[in-house]
Residue, then its C-alpha position, 0 to 999 in steps of 0.5 A: x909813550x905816555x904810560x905814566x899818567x899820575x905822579x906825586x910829589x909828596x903828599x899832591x899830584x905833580x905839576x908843570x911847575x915842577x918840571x923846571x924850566x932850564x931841563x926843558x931848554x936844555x934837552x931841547x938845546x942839547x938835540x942833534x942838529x938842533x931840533x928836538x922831538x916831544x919824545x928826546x925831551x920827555x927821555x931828557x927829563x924822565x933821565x934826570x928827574x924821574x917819570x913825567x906824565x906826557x900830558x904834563x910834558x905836553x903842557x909844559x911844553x906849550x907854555x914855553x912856546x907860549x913865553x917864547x923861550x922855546x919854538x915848536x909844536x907841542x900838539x902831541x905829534x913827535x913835535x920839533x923844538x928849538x931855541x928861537x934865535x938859533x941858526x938850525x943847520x939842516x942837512x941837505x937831503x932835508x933841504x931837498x926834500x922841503x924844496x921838492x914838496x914845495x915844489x909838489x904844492x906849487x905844481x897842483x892845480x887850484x882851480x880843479x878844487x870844487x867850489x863846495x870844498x874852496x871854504x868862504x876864505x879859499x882864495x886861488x894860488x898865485 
């Protein structure tokens, strides 16, 4: 990902601007079970208008969660997008595998954490 550093349109370097806003929430919305990656939308967008730097992708994307017509992280990881407001069906192996990690974080004992590690914020788990 991410070869493509540099567009132009015409006679300037391409812009988030450019990137239109309903592509980014359509390939967000058109992701199987409701969630997309940072990588099923750049394929989405790169399909319809061309090559789309990933630094412009990750832009774009940022500022669609900042105006709330997306959710999601767009930090450079494989993301995880969707349209807020929309009920995500998850599978159930899914499900089980949050409900056992949750479970997982509540078994850890806190207080064998040493106090030069706890922060000035660290406060103990319930």
């Amino acid at each position: 990902m991410g070869e493509i550093t540099i567009r132009r349109i015409g006679d300037r370097l391409m812009q988030c601007k450019d990137i239109p806003d309903q592509l980014v929430i359509e390939a967000v919305a058109s992701a199987d079970e409701g969630w997309a990656t940072t990588a099923d939308v750049w394929q989405f967008l790169e399909a319809r208008i061309g090559p789309v730097p990933w630094n412009l992708l990750l832009a774009k994307l940022r500022r669609l969660i900042a105006r709330r017509l997306i959710d999601g992280c767009a930090c450079g990881c494989s993301g995880g997008f969707r349209i807020p407001g929309v009920q995500v069906e998850h599978s159930a192996a899914a499900a089980r595998t949050v409900d056992r990690w949750l479970a997982a974080q509540r078994a850890v004992s806190t207080s064998s954490v040493p106090a030069a590690l706890r922060g000035p914020n660290w406060k103990a788990r319930p």
